[in-house]
C-alpha positions in Angstrom: -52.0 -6.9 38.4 -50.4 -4.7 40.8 -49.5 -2.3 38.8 -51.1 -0.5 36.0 -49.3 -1.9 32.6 -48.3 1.3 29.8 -49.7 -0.8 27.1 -52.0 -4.0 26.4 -51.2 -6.5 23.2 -54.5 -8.1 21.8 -54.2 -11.3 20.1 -57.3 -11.5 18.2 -58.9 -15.0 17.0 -61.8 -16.6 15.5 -63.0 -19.3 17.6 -63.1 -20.4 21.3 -59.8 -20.6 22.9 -59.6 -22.2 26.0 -56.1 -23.4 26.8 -54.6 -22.1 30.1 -51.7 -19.7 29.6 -48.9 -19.4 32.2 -47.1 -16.0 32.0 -47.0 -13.5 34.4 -47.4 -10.9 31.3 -50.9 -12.8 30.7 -54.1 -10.6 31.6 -56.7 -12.7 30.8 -59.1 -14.0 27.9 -62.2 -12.0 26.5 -65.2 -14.5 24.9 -67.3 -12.8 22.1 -69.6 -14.2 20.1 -67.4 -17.0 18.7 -63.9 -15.0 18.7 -61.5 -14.6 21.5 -58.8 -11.8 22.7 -56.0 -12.4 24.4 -54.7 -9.8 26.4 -51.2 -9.9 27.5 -48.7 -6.7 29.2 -46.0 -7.4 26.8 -45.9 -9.1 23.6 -46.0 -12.4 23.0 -46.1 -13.8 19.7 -44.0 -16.7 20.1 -46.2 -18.3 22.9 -49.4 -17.4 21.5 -48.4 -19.0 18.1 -47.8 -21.9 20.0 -51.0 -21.9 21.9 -52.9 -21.7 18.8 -51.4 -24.9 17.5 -52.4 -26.5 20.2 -55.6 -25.5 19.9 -55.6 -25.6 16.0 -57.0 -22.2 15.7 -55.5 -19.0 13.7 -54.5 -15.8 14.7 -56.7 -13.0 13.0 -54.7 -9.5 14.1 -53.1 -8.7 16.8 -52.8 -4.5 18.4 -51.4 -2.1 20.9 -53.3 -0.4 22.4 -52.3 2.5 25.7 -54.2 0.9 28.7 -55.4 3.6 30.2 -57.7 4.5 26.9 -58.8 0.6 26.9 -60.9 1.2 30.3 -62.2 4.2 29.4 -59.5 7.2 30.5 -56.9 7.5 33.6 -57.6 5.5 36.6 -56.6 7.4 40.1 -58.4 7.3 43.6 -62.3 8.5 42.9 -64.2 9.9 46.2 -67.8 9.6 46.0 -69.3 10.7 49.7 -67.3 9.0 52.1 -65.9 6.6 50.1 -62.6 6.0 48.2 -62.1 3.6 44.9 -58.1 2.9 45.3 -56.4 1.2 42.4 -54.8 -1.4 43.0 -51.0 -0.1 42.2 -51.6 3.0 44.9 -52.7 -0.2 47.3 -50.2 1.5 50.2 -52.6 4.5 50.4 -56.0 2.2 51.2 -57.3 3.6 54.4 -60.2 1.9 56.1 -63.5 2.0 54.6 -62.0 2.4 51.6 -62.7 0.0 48.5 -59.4 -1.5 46.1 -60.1 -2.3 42.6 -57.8 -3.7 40.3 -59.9 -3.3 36.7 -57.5 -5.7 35.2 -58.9 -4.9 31.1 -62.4 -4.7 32.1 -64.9 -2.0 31.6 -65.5 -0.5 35.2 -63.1 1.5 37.0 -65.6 4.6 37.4 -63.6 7.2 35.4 -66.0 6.8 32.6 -69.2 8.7 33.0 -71.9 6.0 32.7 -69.7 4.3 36.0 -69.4 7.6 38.2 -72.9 8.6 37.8 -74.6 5.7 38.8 -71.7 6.2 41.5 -73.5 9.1 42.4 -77.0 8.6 41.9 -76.4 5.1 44.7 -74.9 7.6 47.0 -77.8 9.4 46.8 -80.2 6.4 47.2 -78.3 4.7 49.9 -78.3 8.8 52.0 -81.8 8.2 52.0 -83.5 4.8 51.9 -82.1 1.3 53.7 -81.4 -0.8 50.5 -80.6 -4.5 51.6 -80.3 -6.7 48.2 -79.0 -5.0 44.8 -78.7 -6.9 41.0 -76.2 -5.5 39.0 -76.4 -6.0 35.6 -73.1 -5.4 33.5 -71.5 -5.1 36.5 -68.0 -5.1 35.1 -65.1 -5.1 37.8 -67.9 -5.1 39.8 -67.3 -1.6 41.6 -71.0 -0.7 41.7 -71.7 -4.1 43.9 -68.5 -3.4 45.6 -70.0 0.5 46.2 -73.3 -1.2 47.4 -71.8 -3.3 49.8 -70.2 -0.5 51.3 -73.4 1.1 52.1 -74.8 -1.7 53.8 -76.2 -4.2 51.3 -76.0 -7.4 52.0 -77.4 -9.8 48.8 -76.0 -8.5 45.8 -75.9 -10.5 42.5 -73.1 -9.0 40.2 -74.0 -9.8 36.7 -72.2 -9.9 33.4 -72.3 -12.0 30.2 -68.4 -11.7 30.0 -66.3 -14.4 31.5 -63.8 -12.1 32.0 -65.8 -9.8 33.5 -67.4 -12.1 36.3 -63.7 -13.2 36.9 -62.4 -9.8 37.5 -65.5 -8.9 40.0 -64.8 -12.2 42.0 -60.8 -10.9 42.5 -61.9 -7.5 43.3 -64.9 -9.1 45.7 -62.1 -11.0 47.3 -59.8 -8.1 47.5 -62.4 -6.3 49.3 -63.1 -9.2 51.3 -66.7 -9.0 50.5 -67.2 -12.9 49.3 -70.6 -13.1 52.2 -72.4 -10.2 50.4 -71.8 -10.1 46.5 -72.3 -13.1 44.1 -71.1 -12.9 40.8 -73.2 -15.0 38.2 -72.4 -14.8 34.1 -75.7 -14.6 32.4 -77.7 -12.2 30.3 -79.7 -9.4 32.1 -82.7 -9.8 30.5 -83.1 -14.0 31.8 -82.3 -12.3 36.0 -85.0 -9.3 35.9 -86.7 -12.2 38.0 -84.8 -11.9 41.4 -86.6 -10.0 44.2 -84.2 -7.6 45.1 -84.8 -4.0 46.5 -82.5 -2.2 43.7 -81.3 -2.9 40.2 -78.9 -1.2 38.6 -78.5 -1.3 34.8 -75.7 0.6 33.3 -76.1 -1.8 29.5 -76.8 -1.1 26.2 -80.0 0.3 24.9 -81.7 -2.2 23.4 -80.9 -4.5 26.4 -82.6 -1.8 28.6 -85.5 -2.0 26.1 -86.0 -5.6 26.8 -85.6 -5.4 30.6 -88.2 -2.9 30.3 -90.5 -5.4 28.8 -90.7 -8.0 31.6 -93.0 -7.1 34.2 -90.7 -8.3 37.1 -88.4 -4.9 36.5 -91.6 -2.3 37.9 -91.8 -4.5 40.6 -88.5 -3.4 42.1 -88.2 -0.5 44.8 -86.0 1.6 43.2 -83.8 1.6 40.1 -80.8 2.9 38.3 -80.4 3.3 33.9 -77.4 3.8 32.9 -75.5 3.7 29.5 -77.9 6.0 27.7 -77.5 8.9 25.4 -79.4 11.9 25.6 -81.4 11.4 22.9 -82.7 8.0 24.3 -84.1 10.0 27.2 -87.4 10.5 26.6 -88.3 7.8 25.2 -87.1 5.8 28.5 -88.9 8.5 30.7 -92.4 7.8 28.8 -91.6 3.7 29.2 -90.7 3.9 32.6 -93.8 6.7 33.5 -96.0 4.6 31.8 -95.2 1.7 33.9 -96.0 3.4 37.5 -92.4 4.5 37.8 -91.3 7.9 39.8 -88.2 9.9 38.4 -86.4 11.2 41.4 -83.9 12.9 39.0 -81.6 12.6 36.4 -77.6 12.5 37.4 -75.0 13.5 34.6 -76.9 15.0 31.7 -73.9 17.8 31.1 -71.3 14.5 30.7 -73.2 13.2 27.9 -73.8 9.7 29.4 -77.3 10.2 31.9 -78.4 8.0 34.6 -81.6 7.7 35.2 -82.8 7.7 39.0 -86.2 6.4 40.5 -88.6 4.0 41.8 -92.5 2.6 42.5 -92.7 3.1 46.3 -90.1 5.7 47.3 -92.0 9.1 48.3 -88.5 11.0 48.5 -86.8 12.1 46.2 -83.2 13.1 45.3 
């Protein structure tokens, strides 16, 4: 997609659907417990109909919706430090060192709050600790890993239970030509807490986090990042993570709404 579209049409259906599509107006598929969305530029009833024949499956709704309030709000060139996020319709503005993302209709194009603060609060880390291998779980278009690999990380695992997700991070890790340093893997977060890596980034739901924070493996990581929380669910998270042998370097984006939480076991800085 190189440019962004005014409008997405959903197809909505119960089932797995799984038969290729060839349109140019075709954005991709989104696989959720049992149902599927097809996402398309323009509409296309006729050829979806057909599809589901094929397929034998029925259509449940269909919807319009304005692109730009599907991934979470306008999407223009973000600056975090010395680095610029580019969409991929300015593309003839990219400079070097700067990163292009195409979010396609994935979560993830860091004009959301949960995605620009743990922007910040990995600006922050990378300013003032050498941070080599990075998991990041819900990673979306992937512009956290991509962010990562800027500053200097080299084994990064980009994680997401959405197909379309992990398909989108793999375009934009190829865009960014970035294919050596960032895997993308499907999978749930809580079956990769495992992997012995210096930073892990969790910008997920609650009771995901929750379950992380029950596997021993996640306080054994230098430093990490919680996003996707409320206010509310701060303390709570504070107590888990102090009780555990965690440090709180600081809290990033409490006036926004969305926190992220900053810290680690063996860090004595702080931000």
């Amino acid at each position: 997609m190189h440019r962004a579209p005014s409008s997405l049409y959903i197809y909505y259906i119960k089932g797995r659907f799984s038969s290729p599509i060839n349109s140019p107006s075709f954005l991709g598929t989104w696989e959720e417990e049992g149902e599927s969305f097809l996402f398309f530029s323009r509409p296309e009833s006729e050829l979806v109909e057909r599809a589901l024949e094929e397929e034998k499956l029925v259509l449940q709704d269909s919807f319009k919706v304005d692109y730009f309030e599907w991934i979470g709000g306008r999407f223009e060139e973000i600056a975090i430090g010395d680095v610029r996020i580019v969409p991929i319709w300015e593309s003839k503005r990219l400079r070097d060192g700067d990163i292009l993302l195409d979010p396609s209709v994935v979560f993830g194009a860091g004009n959301h709050p949960t995605t620009y603060n743990c922007l910040e609060a990995l600006n922050i880390l990378f300013s003032l600790e050498r941070i080599d291998s990075v998991v990041d779980m819900g990673c979306g278009t992937g512009i956290l890993s991509l962010f990562c690999a800027k500053k200097g990380a080299s084994g990064i695992f980009a994680l997401d239970l959405n197909p379309l997700a992990v398909k989108t991070a793999w375009h934009n890790i190829r865009l960014n030509g970035f294919e050596d340093r960032i895997l993308p893997v499907r999978g749930r977060a809580q079956d990769f807490t495992y992997l012995p890596v210096d930073l892990i980034i969790a910008n997920i739901h609650f009771d995901v986090l929750l379950q992380l924070m029950e596997e021993r493996a996640f306080f054994q990581k230098r430093f990490f990042i919680l996003s996707g929380l409320f206010p509310s669910h701060i303390m709570d998270i504070r107590q888990r993570l102090l009780n555990g042998g965690a440090r709180i370097f600081g809290i990033v984006g409490m006036e926004s709404g969305w926190p992220t939480i900053v810290g680690g076991f063996t860090c004595d800085k702080a931000p």
